[in-house]
C-alpha positions in Angstrom: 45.0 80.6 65.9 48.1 81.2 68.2 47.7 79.7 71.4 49.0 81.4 74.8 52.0 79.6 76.5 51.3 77.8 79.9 51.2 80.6 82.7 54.6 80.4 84.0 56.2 81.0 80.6 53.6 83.8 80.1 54.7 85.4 83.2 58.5 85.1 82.2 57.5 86.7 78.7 56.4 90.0 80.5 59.3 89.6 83.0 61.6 89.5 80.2 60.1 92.2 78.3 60.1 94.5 81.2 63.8 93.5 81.3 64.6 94.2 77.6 62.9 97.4 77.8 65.6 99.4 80.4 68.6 97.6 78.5 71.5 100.0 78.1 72.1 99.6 74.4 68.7 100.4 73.9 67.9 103.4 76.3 71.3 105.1 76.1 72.0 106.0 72.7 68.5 108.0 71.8 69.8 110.3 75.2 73.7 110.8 74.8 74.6 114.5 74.7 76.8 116.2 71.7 80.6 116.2 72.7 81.7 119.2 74.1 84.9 121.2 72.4 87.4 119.9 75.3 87.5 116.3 76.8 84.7 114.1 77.3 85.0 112.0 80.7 82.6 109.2 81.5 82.3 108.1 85.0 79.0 106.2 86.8 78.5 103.6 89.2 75.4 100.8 89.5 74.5 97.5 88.7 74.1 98.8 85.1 76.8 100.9 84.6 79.1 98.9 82.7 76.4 97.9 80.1 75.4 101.6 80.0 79.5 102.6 79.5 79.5 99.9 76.4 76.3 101.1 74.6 78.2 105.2 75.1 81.7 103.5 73.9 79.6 102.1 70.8 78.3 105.2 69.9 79.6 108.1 71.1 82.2 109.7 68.8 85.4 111.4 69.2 87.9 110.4 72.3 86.5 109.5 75.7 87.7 108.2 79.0 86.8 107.5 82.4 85.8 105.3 85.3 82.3 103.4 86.3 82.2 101.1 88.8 79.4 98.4 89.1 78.5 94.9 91.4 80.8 92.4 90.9 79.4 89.6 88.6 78.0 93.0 86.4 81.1 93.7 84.5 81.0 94.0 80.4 84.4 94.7 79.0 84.6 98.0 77.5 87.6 99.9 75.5 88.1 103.0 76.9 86.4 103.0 80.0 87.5 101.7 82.8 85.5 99.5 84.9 85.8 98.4 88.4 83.6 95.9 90.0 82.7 96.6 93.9 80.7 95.1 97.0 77.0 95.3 97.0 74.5 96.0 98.9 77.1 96.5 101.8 80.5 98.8 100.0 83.7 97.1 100.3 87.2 98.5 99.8 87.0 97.9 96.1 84.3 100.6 95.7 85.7 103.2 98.3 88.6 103.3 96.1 87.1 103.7 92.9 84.9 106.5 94.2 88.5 108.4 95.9 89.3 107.7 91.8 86.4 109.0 90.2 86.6 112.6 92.5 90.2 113.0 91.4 89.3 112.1 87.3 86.7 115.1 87.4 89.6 118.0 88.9 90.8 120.6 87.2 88.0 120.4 84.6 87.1 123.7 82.7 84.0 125.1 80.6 84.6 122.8 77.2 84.5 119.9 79.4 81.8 117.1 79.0 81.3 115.1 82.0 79.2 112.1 81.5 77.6 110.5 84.5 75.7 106.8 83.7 74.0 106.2 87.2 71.7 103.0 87.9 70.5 101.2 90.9 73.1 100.3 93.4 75.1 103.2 93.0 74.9 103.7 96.4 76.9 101.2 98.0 79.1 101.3 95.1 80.2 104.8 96.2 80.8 104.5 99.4 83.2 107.3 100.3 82.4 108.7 103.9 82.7 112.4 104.7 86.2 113.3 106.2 85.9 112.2 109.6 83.5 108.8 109.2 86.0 105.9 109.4 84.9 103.4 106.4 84.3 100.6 108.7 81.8 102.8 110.3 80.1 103.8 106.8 80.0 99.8 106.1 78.1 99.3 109.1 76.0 102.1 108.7 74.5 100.6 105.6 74.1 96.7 107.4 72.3 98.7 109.6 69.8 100.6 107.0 69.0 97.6 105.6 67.7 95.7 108.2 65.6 98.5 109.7 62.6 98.5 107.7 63.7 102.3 106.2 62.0 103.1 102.9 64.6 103.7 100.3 64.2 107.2 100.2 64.7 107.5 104.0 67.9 105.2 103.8 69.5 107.6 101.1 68.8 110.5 103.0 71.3 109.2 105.9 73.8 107.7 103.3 73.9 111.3 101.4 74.7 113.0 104.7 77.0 110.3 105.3 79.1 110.8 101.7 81.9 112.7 100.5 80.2 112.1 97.0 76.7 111.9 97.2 73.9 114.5 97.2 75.4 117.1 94.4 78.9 116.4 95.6 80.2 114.9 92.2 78.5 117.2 89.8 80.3 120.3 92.1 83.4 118.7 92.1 82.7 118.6 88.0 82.6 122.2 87.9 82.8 124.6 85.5 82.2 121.3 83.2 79.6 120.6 81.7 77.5 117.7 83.5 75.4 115.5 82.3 73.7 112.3 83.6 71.9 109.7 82.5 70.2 108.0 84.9 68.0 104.1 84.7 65.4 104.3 87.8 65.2 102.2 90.5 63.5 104.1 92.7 59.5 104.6 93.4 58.6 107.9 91.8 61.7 108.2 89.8 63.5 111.0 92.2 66.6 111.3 90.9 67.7 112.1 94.4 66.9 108.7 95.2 68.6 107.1 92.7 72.5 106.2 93.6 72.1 108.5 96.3 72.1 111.7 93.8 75.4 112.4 93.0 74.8 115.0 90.6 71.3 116.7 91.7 70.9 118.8 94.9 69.5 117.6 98.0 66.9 119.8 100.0 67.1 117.4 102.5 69.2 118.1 105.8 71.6 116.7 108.6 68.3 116.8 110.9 66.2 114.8 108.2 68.6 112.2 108.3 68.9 112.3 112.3 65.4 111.8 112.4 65.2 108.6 110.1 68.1 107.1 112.4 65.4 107.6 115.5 62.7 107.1 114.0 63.8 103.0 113.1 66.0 103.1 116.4 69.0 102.5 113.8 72.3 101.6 115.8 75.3 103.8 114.8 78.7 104.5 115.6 79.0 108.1 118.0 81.0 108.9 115.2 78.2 108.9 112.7 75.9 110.7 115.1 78.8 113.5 115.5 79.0 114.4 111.5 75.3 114.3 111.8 74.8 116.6 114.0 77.7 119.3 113.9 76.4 120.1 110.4 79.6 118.0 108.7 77.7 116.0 106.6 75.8 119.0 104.9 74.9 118.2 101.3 75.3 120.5 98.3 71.7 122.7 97.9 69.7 122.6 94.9 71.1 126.2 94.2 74.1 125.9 94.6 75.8 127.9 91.4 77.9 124.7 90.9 75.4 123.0 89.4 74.1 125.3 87.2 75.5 123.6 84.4 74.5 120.0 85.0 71.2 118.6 82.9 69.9 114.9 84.5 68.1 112.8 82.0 66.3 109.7 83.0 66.4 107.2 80.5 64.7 104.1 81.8 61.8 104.1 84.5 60.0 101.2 86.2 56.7 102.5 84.8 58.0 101.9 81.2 59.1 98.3 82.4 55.6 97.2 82.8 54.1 99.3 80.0 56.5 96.8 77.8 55.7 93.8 79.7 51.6 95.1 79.4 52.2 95.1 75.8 53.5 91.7 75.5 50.3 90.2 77.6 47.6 91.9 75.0 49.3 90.7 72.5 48.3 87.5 73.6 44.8 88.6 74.3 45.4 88.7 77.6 43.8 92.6 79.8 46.1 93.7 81.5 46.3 96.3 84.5 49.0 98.1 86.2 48.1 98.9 89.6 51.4 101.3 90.2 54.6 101.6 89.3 56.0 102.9 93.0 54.0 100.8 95.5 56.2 100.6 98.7 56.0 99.4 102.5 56.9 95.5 103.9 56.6 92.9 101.0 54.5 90.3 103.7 51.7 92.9 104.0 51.5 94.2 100.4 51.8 89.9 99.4 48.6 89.4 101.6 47.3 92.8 100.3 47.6 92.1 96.5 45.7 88.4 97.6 42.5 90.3 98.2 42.5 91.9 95.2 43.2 88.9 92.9 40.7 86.8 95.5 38.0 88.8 94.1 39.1 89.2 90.7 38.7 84.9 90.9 35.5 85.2 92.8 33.5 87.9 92.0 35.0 89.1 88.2 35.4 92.7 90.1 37.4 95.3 89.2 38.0 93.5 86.4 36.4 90.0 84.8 39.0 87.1 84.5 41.4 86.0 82.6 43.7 89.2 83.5 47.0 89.9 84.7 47.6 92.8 87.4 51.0 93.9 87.0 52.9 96.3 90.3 56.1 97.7 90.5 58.2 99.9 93.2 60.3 98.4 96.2 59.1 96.7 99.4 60.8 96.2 102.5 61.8 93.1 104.5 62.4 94.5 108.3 64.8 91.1 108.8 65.7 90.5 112.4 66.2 86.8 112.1 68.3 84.7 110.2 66.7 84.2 107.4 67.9 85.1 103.7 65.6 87.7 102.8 64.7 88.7 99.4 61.4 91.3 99.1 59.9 90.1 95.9 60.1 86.1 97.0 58.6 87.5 100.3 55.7 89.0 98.8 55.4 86.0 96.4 55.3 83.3 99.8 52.6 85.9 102.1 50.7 85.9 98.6 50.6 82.4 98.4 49.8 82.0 102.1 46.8 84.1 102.1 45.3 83.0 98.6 45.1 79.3 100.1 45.9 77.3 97.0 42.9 79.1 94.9 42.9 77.8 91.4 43.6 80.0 88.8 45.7 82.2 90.2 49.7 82.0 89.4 52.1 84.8 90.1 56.1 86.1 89.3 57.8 88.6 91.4 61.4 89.4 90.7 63.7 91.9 90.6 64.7 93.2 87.0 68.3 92.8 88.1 68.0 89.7 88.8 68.8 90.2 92.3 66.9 90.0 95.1 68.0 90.5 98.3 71.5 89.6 98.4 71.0 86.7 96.7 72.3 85.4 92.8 68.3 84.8 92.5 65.9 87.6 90.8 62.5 86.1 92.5 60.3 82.9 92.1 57.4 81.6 90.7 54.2 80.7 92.5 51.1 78.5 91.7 48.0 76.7 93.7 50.6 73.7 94.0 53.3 75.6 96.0 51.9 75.0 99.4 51.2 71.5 99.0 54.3 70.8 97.6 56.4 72.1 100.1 54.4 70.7 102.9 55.6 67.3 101.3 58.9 68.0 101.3 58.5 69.0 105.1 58.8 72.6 105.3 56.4 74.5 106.6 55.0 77.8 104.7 54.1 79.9 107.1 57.4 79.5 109.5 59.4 80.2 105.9 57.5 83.5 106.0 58.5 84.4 109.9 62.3 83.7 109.5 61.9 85.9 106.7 63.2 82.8 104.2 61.2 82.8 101.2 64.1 81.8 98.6 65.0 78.6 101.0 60.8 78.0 100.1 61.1 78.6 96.6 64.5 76.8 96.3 63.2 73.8 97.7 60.5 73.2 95.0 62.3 74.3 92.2 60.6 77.6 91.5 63.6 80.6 91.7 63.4 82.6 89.2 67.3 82.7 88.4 68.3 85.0 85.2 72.1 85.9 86.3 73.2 89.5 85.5 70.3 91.6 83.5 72.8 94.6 83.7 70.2 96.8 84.4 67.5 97.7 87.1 64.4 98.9 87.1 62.9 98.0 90.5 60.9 95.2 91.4 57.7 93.2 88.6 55.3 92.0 90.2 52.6 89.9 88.2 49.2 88.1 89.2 47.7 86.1 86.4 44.2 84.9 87.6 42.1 83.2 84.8 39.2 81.3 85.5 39.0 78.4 87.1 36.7 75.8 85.6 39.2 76.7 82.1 42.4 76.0 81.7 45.0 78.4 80.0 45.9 79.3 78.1 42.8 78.8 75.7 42.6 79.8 72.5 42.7 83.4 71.3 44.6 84.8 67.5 47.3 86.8 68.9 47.1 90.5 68.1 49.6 92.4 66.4 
């Protein structure tokens, strides 16, 4: 008989699967296009690109060069392709630099050309070239700004494509005649590939006016200046039919959904049901934290949906509307409003990270929660419920011990969520022969 480890290695077992699944050397190879008859350039940006650039140097024949630029900290050396690292979330001068770089690289291409674009999530603020006209320091602010408002993702990359010089189909038209190709590891709820770096190399049916209307809609503050390219029509991205990219194929190789389908796996292999509830669940981490309490509340108490022991597992990407001080950090704020408003039930222990192993703008992927966290931190003085309104779950979760920290996972498929709820008179794990 194999016996189940103690929950919180359990949960770090399906976090780590859901991590192994989206590496680079295992998603890019089965995807990578046959060389074309003239030059085969490599460019990409995000927090996985330079894993993604080794696992193409590794097996990709013939000559290639070219330029990817990911997070700093998220570098792997690689042979032929250059990479850059860059600021993240807010673009720095490193990153403006290497996307001017990356525009020139792909000019003067012709028809036998192979352009290979690795994209991942982050790619956003590590291309942060502003249409002619948008003074960078202007563009920087712009994306402070985003991320405090509360914006959904795909709101906030609506205003930064119409805010790019490289965004929203710019790159693959600047590619043409080449051939483009991109492969693409989702961050994004519902995989858009629109959504993910911003869409370099798809086009954008979205407008000037969309993105004017997300900046009033959250009362964003912006520079005139940003207003001005917005609404003379400046910022106009490149149209889904646009004959440029006719020759550009997008292949997505990793997906959040697939991240929990590994990590689901792992759990009945240990006999343990498992349920994904969604792979794209959005809106502010506090509500969806006291939200996803209910649910496991009457899992514990009334065996409904589903009958203890069982693991729900959620993926997508919360918001953290942050006016305060505070550090931020969606997944530990889900995990701290989920703890609040289970009230120290028994039997119920929880991970939320993100499969970067970033969250926020913190070095820290997430945390781990148990019926102990409350009490525990009340001892050491602080005060749960005041963590949650300064919006300063990781200084909660640091205090006791319980960050999830995993450094660089060079990859990034979105945020794992999972509830373990077992019953309560037991304790777990008990004993079950593990599957094959």
């Amino acid at each position: 008989m194999t016996r189940r480890p103690p929950p919180r290695e359990f949960l770090r077992a399906l976090f780590d699967a859901a991590v192994a699944s989206a590496q680079p050397e295992r998603c890019v190879p089965p995807h990578l296009p046959h060389p074309g008859r003239g030059r085969t350039i490599v460019i990409g940006a995000g927090k996985a690109a330079a894993a993604m650039a080794r696992a193409v140097e590794t097996r990709l024949p013939g000559p290639i060069a070219g330029l990817v630029v990911t997070r700093y900290g998220h570098a792997i050396a690689c042979d032929r392709i250059e990479v850059v690292e860059a600021g993240h979330p807010v673009p720095d001068g490193a990153g403006l630099a290497a996307a001017e770089r990356m525009l020139r690289l792909v000019q003067g291409l012709d028809a036998d050309d192979l352009v290979l674009c690795l994209l991942s999530g982050g790619g956003s603020a590590l291309l942060p070239l502003p249409v002619p006209g948008l003074p960078f320091a202007h563009k920087q602010a712009l994306h402070r700004a985003l991320l405090a408002s509360g914006a959904s993702i795909r709101e906030m990359n609506c205003v930064r494509r119409h805010c790019s010089a490289i965004k929203g189909g710019r790159l693959a038209a600047a590619c043409h005649p080449a051939r483009v190709v991109t492969l693409a590891i989702s961050d994004v709820p519902g995989d858009d590939p629109l959504d993910i770096a911003s869409g370099p190399t798809v086009g954008d049916p979205t407008t000037c006016d969309d993105a004017l209307a997300v900046l009033r809609r959250y009362r964003i503050p912006v520079a005139p200046e940003v207003v001005a390219v917005l609404e003379s029509g400046a910022g106009e991205s490149v149209k889904p039919d646009d004959p440029r990219l006719a020759a550009a194929e997008y292949r997505l190789i990793a997906t959040p959904q697939a991240a929990l389908d590994a990590a689901a796996h792992v759990a009945r292999a240990w006999g343990v049901p498992t349920h994904i509830l969604g792979d794209a669940i959005e809106g502010e981490a506090r509500e969806l934290g006291t939200a996803m309490a209910g649910i496991a509340l009457q899992v514990a108490r009334h065996r409904q949906p589903f009958p203890p022991p069982c693991v729900l597992l959620s993926g997508g990407e919360t918001t953290v509307t942050r006016p305060g001080p505070g550090r931020g950090g969606r997944n530990v704020e889900f995990l701290l409003a989920l703890g609040i408003a289970l009230r120290e039930r028994r039997g119920v222990v929880a991970l939320a990270g993100d499969t970067d192993g970033i969250d926020g703008t913190e070095a820290i992927a997430g945390a781990h929660l148990d019926p102990s966290s409350l009490a525990r931190a009340r001892a050491l003085g602080r005060v749960p419920r005041d963590d949650l309104a300064r919006h300063d779950a990781h200084a909660f979760f640091a205090a006791l011990g319980d960050s999830l920290v995993t450094g660089p996972t060079h990859t990034n498929v979105n945020d794992f969520r999972a509830i373990l709820i077992f019953d309560e008179s037991r304790d777990f794990p008990i004993s079950l022969a593990q599957q094959a």
